[in-house]
DRENPA-3360 file (N, C-alpha, C; in nm, 2 decimals, always signed):
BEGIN
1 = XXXXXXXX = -2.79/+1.36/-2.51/-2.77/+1.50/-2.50/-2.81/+1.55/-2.36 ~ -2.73/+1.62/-2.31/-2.77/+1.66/-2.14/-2.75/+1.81/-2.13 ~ -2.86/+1.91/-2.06/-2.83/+2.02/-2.06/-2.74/+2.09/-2.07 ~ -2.61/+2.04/-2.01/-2.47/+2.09/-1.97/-2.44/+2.18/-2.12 ~ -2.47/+2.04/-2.23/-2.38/+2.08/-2.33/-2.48/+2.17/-2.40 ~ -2.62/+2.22/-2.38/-2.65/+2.31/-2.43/-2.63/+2.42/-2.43 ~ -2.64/+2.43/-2.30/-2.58/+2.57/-2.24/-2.46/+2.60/-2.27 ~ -2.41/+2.51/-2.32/-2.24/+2.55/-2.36/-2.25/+2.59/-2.49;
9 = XXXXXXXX = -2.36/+2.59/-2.55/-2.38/+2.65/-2.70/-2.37/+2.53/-2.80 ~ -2.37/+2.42/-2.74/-2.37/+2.28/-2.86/-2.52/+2.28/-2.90 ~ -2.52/+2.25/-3.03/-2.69/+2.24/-3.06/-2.75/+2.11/-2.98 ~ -2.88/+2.10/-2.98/-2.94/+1.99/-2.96/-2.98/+1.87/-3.06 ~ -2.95/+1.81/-2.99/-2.94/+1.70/-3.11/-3.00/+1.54/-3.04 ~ -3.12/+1.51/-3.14/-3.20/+1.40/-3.09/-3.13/+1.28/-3.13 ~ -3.17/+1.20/-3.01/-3.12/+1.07/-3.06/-2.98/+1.02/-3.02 ~ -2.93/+1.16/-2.99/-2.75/+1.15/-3.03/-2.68/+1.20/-2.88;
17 = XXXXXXXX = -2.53/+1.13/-2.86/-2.52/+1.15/-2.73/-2.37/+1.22/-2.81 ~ -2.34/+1.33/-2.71/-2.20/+1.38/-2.79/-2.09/+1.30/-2.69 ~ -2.08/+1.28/-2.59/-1.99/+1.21/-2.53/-2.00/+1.15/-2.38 ~ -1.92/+1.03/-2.39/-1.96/+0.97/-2.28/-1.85/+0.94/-2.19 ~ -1.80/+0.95/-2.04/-1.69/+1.01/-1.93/-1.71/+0.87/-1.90 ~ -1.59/+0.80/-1.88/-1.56/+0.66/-1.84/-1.41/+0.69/-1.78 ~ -1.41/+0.64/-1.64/-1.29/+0.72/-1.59/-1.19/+0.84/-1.62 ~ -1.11/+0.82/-1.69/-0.98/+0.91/-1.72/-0.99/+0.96/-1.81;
25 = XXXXXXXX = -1.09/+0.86/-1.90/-1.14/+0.91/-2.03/-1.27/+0.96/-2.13 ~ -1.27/+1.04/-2.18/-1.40/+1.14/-2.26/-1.43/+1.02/-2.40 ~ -1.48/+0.93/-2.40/-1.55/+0.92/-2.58/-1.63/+1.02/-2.65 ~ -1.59/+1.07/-2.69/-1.64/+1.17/-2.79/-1.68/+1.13/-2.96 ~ -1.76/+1.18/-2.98/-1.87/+1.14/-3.14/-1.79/+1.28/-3.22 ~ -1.78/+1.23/-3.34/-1.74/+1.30/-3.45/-1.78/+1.46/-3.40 ~ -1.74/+1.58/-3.40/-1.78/+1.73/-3.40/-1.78/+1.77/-3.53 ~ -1.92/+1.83/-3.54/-1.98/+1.87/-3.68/-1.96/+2.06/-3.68;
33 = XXXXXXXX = -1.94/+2.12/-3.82/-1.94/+2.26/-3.78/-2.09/+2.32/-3.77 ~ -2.18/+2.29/-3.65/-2.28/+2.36/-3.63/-2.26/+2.48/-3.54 ~ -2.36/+2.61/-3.56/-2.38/+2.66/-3.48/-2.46/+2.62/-3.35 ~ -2.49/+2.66/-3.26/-2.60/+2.64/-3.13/-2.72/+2.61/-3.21 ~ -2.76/+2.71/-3.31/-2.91/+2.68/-3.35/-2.90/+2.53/-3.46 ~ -2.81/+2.46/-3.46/-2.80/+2.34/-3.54/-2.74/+2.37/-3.66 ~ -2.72/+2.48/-3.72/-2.69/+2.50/-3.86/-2.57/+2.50/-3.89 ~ -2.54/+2.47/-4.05/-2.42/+2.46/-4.05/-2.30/+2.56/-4.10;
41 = XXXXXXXX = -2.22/+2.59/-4.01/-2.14/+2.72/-4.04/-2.05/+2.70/-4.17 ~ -2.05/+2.83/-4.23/-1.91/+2.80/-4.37/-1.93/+2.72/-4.46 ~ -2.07/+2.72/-4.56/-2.09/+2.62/-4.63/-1.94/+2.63/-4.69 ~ -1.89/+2.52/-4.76/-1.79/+2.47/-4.87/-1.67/+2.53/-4.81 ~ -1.64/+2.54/-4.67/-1.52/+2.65/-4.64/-1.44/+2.55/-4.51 ~ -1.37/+2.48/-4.56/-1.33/+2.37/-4.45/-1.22/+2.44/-4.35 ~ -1.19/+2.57/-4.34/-1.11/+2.63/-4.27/-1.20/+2.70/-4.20 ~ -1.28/+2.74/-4.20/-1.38/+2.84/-4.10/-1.49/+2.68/-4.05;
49 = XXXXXXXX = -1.48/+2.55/-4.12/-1.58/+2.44/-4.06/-1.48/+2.40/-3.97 ~ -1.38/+2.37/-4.00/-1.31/+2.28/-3.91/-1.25/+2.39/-3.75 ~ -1.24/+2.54/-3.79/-1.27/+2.63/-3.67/-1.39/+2.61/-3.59 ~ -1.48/+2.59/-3.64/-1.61/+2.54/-3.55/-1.63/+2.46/-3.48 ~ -1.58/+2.31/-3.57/-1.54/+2.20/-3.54/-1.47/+2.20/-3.39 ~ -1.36/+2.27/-3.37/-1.26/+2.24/-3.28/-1.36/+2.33/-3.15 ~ -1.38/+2.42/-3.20/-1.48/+2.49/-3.09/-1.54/+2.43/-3.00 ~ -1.65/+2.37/-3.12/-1.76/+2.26/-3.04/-1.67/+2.16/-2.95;
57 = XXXXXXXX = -1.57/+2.14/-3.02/-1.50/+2.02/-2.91/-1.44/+2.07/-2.78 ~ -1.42/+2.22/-2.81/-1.34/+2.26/-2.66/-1.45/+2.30/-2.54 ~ -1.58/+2.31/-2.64/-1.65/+2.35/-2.51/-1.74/+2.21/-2.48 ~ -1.75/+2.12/-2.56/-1.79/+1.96/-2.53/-1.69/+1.91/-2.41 ~ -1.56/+1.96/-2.43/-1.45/+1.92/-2.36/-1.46/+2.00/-2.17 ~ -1.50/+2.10/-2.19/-1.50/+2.19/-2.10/-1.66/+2.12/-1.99 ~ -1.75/+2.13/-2.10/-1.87/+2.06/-1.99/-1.83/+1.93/-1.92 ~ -1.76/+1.88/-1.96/-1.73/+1.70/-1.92/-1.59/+1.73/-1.82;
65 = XXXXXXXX = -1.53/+1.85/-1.79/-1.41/+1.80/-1.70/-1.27/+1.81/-1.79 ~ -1.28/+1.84/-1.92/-1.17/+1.80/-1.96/-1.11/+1.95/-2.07 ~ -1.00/+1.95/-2.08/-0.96/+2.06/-2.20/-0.86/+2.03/-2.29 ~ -0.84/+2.09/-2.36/-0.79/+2.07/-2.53/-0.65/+1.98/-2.48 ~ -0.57/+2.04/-2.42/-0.44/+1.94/-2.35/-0.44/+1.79/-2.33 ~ -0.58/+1.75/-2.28/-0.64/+1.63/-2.24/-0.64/+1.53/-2.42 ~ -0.64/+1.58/-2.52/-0.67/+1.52/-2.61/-0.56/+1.48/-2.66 ~ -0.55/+1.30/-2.72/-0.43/+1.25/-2.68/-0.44/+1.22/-2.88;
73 = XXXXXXXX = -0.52/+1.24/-2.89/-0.52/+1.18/-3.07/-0.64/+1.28/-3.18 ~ -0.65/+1.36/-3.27/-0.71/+1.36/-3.38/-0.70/+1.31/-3.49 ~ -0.88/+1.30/-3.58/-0.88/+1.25/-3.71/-0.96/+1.37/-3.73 ~ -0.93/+1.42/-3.87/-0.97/+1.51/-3.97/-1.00/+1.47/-4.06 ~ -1.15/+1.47/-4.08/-1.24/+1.39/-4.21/-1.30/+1.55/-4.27 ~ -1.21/+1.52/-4.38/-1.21/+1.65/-4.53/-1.33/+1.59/-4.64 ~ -1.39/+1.66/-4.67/-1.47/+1.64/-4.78/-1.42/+1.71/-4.90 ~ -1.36/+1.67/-5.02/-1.29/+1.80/-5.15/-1.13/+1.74/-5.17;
81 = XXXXXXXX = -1.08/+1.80/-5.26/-0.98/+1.80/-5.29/-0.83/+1.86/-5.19 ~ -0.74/+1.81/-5.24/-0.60/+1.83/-5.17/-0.61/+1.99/-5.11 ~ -0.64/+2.09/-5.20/-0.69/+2.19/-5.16/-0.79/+2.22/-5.00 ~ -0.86/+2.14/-5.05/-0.97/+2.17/-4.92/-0.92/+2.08/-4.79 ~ -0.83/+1.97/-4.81/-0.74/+1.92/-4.70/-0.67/+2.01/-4.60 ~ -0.60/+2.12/-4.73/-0.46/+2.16/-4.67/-0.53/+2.28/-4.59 ~ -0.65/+2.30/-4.63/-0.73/+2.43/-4.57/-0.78/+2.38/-4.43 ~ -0.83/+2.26/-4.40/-0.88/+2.24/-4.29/-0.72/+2.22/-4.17;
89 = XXXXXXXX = -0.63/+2.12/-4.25/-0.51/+2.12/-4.15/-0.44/+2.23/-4.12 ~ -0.47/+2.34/-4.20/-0.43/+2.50/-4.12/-0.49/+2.51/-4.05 ~ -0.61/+2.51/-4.02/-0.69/+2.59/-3.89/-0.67/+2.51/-3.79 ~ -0.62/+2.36/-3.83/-0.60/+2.29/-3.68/-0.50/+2.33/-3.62 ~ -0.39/+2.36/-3.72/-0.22/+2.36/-3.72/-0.23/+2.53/-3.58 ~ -0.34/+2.60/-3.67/-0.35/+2.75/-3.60/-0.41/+2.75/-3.45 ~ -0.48/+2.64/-3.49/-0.58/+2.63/-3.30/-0.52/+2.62/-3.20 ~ -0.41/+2.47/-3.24/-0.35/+2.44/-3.13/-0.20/+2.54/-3.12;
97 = XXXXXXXX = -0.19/+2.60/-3.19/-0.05/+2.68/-3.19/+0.06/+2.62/-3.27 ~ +0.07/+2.56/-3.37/+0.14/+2.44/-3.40/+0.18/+2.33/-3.31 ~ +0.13/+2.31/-3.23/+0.17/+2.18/-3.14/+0.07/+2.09/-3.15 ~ +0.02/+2.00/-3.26/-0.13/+1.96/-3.29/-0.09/+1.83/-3.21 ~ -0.18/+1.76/-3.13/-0.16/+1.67/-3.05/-0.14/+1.53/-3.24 ~ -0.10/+1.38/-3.20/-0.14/+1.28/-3.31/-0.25/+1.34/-3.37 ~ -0.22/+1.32/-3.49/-0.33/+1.34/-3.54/-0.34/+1.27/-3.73 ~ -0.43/+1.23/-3.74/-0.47/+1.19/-3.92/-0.55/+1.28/-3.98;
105 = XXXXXXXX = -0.53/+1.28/-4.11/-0.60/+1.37/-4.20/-0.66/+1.29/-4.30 ~ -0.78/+1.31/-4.33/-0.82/+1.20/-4.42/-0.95/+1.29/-4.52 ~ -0.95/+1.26/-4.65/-0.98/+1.30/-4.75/-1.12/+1.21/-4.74 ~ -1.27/+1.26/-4.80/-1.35/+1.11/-4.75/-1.45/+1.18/-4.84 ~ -1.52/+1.12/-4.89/-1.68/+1.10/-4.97/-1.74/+1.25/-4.94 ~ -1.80/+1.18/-4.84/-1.92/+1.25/-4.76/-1.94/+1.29/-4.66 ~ -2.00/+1.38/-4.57/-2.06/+1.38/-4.43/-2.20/+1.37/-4.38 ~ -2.23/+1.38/-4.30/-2.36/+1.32/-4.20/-2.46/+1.45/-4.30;
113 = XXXXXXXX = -2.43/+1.59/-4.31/-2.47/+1.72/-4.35/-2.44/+1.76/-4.49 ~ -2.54/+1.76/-4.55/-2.48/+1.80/-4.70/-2.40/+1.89/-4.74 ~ -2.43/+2.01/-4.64/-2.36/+2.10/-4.62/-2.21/+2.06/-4.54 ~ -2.21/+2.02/-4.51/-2.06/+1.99/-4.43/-1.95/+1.93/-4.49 ~ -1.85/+2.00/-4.48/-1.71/+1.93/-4.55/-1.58/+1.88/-4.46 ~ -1.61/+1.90/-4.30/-1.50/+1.93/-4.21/-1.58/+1.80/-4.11 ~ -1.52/+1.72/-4.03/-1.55/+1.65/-3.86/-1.45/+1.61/-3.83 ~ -1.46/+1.65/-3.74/-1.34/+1.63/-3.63/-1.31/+1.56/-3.53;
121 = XXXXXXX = -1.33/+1.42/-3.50/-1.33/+1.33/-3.40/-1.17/+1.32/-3.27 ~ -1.17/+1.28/-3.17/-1.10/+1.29/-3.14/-1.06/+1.17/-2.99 ~ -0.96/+1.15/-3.00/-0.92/+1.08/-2.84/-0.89/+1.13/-2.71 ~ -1.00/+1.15/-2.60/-0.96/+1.19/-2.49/-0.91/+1.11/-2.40 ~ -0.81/+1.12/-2.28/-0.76/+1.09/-2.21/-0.71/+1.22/-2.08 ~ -0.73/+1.23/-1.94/-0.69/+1.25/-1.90/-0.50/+1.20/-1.85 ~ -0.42/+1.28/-1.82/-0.33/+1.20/-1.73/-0.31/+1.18/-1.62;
% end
């Protein structure tokens, strides 16, 4: 965790590094729907989580050099039924304008946050 990304409103988080700049490219760790103060936005609401989700990523994106254009692949890890799938792949479909870079959607168990039903991982690349 490095200042940058606090100030950009990412919560602080021990232990845990949100991404690491290796030439051309951003490795980035799963994006969780927290607020700045760590908490988790939109209990059971994977369209207002996975909005957060992308957030955190644009401004994770923005401290490191990089922006939403730059990202060459998403995965969408859904917690819930087909229902709560189709709710999170709207808000992505809505973020990027319909032009969602690759992307998978995946239906899954669990997440890191009991509260959480939305993470958003993703592939950066500059070109």
């Amino acid at each position: 965790m490095n200042e940058a990304e606090i100030a950009a409103g990412l919560p602080t988080t021990p232990h845990y590094q949100y991404a690491q700049h290796v030439g051309r490219q951003l490795f980035v760790a799963g994006q969780v729907p927290q607020a700045a103060d760590g908490s988790i936005v939109a209990t059971g609401n994977p369209h207002a989580q996975a909005n957060q989700c992308l957030a955190n990523l644009s401004k994770l994106l923005a401290v490191h050099g990089f922006a939403m254009p730059d990202i060459r692949r998403l995965v969408v890890y859904v917690v819930g039924e087909q229902a709560d799938l189709a709710a999170a792949w709207r808000a992505v479909t809505e973020y990027f304008g319909g032009q969602v870079p690759p992307a998978t959607l995946l239906g899954i168990a669990c997440l890191g946050h009991a509260e959480q039903v939305v993470e958003i991982d993703a592939t950066v690349i500059k070109a």
